[in-house]
MIRO-340858 format. One line per field, with one value per atom (N, C-alpha, C): x, y, z; atom name; residue number from 1. Coordinates in steps of 0.05 Angstrom, whole numbers, always signed. Layout:
MIRO-340858
u c(X ...)
v c(Y ...)
w c(Z ...)
atom c(CA ...)
n c(NUM ...)
END
This chain:
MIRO-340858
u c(+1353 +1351 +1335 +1320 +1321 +1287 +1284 +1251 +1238 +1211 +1201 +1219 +1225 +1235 +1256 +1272 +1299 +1299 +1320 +1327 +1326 +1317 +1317 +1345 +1353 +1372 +1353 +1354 +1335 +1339 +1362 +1360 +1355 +1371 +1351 +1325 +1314 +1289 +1277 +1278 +1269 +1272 +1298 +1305 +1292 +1290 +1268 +1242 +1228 +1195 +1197 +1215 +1214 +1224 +1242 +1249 +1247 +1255 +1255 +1227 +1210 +1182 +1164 +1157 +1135 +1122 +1124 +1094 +1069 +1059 +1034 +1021 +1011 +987 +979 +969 +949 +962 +959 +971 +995 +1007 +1040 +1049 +1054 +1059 +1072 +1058 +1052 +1077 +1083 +1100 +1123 +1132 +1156 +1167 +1144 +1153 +1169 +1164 +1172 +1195 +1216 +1237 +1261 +1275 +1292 +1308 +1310 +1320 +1348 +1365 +1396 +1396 +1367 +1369 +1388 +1406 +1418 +1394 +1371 +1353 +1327 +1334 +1322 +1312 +1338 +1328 +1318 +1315 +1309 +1279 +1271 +1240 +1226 +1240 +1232 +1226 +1238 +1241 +1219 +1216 +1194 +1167 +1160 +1141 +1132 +1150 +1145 +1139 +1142 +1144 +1113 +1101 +1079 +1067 +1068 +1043 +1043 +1059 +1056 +1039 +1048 +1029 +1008 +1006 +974 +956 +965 +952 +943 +960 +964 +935 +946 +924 +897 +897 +866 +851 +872 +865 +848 +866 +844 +820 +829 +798 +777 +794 +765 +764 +769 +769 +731 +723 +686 +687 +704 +704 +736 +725 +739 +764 +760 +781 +801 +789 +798 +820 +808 +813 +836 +836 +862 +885 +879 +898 +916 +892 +907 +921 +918 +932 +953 +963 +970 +1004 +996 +1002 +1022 +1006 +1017 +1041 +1039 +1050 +1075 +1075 +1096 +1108 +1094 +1126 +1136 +1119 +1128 +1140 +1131 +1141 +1163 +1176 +1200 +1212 +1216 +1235 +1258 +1282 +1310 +1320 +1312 +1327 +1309 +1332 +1310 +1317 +1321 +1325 +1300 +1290 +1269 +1262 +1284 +1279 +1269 +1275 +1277 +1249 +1244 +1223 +1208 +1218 +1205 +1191 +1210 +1202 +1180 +1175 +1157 +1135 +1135 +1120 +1098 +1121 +1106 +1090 +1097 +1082 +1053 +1060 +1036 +1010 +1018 +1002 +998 +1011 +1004 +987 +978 +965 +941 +941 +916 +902 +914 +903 +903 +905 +897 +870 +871 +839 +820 +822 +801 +788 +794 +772 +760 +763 +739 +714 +712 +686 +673 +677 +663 +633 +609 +597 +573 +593 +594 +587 +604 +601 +597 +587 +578 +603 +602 +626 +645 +673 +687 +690 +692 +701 +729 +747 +768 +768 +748 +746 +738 +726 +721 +744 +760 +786 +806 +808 +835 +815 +791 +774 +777 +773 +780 +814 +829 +853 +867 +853 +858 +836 +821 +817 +833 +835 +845 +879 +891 +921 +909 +888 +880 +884 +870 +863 +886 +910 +930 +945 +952 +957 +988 +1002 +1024 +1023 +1046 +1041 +1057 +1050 +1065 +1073 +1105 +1128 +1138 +1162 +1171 +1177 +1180 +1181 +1200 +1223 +1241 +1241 +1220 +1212 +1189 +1168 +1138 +1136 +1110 +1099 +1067 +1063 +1036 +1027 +1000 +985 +961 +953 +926 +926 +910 +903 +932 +935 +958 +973 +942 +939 +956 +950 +971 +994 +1011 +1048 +1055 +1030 +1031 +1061 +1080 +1091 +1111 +1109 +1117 +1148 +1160 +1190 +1190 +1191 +1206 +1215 +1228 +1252 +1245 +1219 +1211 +1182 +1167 +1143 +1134 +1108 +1096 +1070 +1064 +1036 +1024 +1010 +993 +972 +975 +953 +966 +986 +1000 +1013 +1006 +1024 +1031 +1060 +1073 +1058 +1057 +1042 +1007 +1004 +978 +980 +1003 +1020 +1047 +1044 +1041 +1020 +1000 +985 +1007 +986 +1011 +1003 +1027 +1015 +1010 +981 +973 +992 +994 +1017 +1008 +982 +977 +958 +972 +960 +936 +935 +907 +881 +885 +859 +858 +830 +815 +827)
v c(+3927 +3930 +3955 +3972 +3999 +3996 +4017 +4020 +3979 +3979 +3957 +3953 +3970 +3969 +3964 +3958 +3955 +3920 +3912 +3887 +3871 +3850 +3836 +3808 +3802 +3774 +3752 +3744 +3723 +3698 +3688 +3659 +3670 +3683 +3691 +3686 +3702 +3702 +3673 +3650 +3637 +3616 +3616 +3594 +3606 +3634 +3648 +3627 +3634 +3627 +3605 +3586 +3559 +3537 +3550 +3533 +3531 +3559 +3576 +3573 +3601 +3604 +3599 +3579 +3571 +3587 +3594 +3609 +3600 +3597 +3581 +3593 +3619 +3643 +3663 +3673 +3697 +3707 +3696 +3700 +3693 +3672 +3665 +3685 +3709 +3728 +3741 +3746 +3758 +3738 +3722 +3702 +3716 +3729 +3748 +3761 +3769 +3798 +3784 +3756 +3740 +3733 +3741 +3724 +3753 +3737 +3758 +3778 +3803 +3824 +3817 +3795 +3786 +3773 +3764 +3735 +3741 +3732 +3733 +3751 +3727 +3738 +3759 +3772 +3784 +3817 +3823 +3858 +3846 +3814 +3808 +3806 +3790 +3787 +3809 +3829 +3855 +3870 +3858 +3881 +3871 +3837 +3821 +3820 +3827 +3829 +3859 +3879 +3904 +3910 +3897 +3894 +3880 +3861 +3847 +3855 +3869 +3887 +3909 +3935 +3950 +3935 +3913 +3909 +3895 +3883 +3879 +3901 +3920 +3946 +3969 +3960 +3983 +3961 +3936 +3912 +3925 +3924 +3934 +3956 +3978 +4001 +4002 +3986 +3986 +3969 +3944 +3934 +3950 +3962 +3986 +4007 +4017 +4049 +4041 +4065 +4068 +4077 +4095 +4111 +4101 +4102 +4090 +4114 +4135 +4155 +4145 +4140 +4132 +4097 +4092 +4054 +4068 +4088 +4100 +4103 +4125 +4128 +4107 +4093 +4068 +4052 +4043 +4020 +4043 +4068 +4080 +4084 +4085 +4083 +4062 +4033 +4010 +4002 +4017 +4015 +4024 +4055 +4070 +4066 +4039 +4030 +4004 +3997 +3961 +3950 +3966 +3970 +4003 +4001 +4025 +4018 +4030 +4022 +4025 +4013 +4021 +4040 +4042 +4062 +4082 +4105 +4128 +4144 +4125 +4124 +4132 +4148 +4142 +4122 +4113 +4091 +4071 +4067 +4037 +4020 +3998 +3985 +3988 +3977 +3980 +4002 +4027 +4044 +4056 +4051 +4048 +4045 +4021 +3994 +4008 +4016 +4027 +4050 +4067 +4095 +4085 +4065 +4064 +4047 +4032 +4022 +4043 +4059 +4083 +4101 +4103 +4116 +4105 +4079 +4059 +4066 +4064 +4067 +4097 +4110 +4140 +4136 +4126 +4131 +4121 +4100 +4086 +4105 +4130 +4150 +4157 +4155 +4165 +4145 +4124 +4116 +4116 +4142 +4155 +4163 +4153 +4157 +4141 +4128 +4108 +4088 +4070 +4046 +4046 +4024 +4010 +4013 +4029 +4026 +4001 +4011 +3995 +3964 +3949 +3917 +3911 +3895 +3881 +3870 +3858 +3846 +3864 +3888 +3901 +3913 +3923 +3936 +3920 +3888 +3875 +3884 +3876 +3870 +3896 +3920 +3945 +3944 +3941 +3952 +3928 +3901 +3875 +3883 +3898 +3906 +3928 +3945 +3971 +3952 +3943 +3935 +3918 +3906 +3881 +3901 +3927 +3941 +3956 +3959 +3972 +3957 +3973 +3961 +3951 +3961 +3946 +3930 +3912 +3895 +3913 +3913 +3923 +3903 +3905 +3879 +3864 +3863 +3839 +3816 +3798 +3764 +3757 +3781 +3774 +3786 +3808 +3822 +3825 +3819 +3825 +3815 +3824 +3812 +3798 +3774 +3755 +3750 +3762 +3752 +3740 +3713 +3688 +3666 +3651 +3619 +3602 +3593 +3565 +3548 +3551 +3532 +3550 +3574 +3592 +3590 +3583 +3582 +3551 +3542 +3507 +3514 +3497 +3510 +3539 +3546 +3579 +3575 +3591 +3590 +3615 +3624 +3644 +3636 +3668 +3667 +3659 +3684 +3673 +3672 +3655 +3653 +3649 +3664 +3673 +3653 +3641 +3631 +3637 +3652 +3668 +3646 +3636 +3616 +3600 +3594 +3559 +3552 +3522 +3514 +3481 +3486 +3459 +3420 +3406 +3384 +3387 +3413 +3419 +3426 +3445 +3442 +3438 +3415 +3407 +3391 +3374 +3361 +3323 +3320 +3292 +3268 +3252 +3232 +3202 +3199 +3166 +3147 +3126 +3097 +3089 +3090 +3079 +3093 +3113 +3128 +3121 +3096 +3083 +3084 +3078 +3077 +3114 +3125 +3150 +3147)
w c(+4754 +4725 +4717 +4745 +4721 +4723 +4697 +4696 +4681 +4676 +4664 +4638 +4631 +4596 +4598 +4621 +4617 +4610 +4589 +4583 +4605 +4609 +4625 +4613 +4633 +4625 +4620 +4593 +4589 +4599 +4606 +4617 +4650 +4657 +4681 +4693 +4675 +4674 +4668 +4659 +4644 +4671 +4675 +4699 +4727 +4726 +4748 +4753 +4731 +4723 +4722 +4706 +4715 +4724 +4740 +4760 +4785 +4797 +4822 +4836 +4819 +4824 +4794 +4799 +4776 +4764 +4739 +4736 +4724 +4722 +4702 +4695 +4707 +4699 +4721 +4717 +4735 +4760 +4776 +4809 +4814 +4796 +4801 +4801 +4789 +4780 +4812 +4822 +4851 +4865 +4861 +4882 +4882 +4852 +4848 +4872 +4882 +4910 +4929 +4926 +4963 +4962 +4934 +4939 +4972 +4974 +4998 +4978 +4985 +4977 +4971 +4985 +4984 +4969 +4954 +4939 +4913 +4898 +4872 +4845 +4845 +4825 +4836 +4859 +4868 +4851 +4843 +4831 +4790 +4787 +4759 +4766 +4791 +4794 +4800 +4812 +4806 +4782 +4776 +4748 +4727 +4726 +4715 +4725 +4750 +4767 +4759 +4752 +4752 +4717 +4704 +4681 +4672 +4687 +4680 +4695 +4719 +4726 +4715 +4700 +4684 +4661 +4646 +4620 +4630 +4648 +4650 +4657 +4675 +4674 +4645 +4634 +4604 +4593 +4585 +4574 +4589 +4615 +4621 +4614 +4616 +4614 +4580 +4563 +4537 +4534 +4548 +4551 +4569 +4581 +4601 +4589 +4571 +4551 +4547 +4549 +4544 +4520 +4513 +4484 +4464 +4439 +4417 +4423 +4423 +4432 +4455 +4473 +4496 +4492 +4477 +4464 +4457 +4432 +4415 +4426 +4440 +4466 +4470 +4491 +4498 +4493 +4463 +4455 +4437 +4429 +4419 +4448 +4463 +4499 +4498 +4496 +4494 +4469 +4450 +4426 +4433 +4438 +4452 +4477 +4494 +4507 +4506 +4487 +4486 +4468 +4438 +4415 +4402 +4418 +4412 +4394 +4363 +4343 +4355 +4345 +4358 +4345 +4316 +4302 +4297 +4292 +4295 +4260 +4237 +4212 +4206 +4183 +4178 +4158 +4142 +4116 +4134 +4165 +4177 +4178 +4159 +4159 +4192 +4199 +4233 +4244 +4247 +4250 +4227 +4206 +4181 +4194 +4200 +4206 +4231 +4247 +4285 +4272 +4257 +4245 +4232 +4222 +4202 +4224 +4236 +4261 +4280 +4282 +4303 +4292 +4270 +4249 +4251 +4242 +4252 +4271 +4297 +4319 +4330 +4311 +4321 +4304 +4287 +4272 +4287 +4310 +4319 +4326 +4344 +4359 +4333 +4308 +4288 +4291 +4313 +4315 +4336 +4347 +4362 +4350 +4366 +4359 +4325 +4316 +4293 +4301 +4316 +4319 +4352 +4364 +4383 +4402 +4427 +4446 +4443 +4452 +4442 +4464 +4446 +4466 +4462 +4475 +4473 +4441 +4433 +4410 +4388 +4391 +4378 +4364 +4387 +4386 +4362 +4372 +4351 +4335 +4324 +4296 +4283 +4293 +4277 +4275 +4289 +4276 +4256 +4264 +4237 +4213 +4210 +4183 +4173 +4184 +4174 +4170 +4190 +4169 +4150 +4135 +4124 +4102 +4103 +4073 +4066 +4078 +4074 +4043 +4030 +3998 +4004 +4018 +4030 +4051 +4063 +4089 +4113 +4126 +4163 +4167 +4163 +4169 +4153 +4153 +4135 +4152 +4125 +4134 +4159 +4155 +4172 +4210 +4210 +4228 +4228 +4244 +4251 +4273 +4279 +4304 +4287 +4288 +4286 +4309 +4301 +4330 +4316 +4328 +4314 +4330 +4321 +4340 +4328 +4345 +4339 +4319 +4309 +4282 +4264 +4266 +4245 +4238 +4260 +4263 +4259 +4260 +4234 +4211 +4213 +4186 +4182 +4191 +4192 +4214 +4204 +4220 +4239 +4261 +4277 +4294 +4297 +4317 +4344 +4345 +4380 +4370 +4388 +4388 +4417 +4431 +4449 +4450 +4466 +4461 +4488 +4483 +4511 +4521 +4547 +4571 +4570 +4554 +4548 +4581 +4580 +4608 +4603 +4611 +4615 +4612 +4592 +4603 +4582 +4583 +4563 +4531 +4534 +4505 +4500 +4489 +4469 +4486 +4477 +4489 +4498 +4517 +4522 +4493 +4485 +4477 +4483 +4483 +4488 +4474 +4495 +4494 +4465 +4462 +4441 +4420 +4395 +4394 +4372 +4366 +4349 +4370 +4397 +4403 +4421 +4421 +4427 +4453)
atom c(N CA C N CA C N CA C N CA C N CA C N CA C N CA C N CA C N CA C N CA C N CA C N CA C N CA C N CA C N CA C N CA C N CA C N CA C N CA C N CA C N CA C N CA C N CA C N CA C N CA C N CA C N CA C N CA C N CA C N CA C N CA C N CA C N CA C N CA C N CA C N CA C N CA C N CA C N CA C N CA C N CA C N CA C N CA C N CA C N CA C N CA C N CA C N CA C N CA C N CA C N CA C N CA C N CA C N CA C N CA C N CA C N CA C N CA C N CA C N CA C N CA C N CA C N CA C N CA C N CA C N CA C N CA C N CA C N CA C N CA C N CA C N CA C N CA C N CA C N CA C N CA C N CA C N CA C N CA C N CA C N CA C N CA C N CA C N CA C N CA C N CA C N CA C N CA C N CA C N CA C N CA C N CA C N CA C N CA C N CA C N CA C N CA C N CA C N CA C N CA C N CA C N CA C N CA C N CA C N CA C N CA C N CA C N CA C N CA C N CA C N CA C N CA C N CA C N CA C N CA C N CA C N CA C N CA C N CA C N CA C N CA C N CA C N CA C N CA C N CA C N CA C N CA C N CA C N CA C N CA C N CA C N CA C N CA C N CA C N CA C N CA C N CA C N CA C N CA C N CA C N CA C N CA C N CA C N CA C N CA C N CA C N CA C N CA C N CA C N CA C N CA C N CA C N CA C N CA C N CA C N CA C N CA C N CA C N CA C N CA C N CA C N CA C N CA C N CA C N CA C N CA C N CA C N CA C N CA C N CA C N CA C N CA C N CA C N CA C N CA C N CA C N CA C N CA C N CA C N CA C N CA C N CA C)
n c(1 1 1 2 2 2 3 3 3 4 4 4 5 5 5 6 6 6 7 7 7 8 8 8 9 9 9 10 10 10 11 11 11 12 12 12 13 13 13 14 14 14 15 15 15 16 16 16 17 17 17 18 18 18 19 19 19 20 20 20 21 21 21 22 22 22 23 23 23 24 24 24 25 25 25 26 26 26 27 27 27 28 28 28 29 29 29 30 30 30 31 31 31 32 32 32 33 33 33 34 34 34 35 35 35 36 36 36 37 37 37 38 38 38 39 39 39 40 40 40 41 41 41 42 42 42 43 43 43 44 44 44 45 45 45 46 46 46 47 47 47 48 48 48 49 49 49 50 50 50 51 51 51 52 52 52 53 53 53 54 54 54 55 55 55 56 56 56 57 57 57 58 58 58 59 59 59 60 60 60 61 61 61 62 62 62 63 63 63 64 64 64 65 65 65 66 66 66 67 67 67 68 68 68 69 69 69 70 70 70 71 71 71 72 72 72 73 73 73 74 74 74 75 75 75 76 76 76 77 77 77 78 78 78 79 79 79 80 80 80 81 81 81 82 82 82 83 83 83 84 84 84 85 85 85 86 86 86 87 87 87 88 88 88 89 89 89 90 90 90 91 91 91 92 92 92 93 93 93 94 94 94 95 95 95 96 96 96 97 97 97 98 98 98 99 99 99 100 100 100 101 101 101 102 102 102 103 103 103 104 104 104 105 105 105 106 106 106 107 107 107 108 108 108 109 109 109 110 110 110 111 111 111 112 112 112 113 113 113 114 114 114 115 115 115 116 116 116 117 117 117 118 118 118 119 119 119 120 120 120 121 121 121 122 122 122 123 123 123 124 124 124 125 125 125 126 126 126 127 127 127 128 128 128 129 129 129 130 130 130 131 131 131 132 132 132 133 133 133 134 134 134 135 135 135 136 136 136 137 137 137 138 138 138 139 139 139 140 140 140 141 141 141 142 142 142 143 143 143 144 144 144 145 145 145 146 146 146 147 147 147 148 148 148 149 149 149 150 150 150 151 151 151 152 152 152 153 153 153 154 154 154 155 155 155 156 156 156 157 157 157 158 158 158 159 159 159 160 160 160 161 161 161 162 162 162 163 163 163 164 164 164 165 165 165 166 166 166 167 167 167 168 168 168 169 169 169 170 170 170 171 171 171 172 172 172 173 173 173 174 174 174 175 175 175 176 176 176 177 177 177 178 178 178 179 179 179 180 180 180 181 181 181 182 182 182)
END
């Protein structure tokens, strides 16, 4: 399938991770490499294996940035290969959308020197104010990316939803035979 960015077959993939080789978190990840080179889903776990160790590396590289410059970069880095508009319109909301967040995150290196080296948390908290104060929104209803605690997508309809640490059996949580008594 090509570089990380190439489409992956999503049921593929899905029946890969959960059926084949489990994934649950962290190190499953790594099981990817063992399937046999003849195997059928062999050049997909490649390509998913190569794909999630590319973004967890990019992911590090901004939590390890020392300088807000360096943070910029990075997540500016991340933007530009994970978030590619498709169209290269310029009216195109999306592509709108990627500019004006890429904009964001070029400003971060203006706190150089300002604010307190940068943290992981530091990092969302500056670029969730700066889109907070934007007099327009980045995204429409029908296209965005939301990122928040759980409780948020309470209610709310999308297409796909991502819930990062989640594992089988923990969420949804199980429910008790009897759910009056604790």
């Amino acid at each position: 399938y090509g570089t990380p960015l190439a489409a992956l077959p999503l049921r593929r993939v899905e029946r890969l991770t959960r059926a084949r080789i489990k994934i649950v978190g962290g190190s499953d990840w790594e099981r990817l490499t063992e399937l046999d080179p003849e195997d059928r889903d062999a050049n997909v776990a490649t390509a998913l294996h190569s794909l999630v160790t590319t973004l967890r590396d990019d992911l590090n590289a901004v939590a390890n940035a020392a300088t807000w410059s360096e943070a910029s970069r990075c997540v500016i880095d991340v933007l530009g290969r994970y978030f590619d508009s498709r169209s290269k319109h310029s009216d195109d909301p999306t592509t709108n959308d990627l500019r004006a967040l890429t904009t964001i995150c070029l400003e971060l290196g203006e706190l150089d020197g300002i604010a307190p080296p940068p943290t992981l948390s530091g990092i969302v908290n500056a670029i969730s104010v700066r889109i907070n104060a934007l007099p327009e929104t980045i995204g429409t209803t029908t296209s965005a990316v939301t990122v928040g605690p759980i409780v948020a997508g309470a209610g709310r309809d999308f297409d796909v939803c991502i819930v990062v640490g989640a594992a089988e059996g923990i969420l949804p949580a199980t429910r008790r035979e009897d759910p009056l008594l604790p």
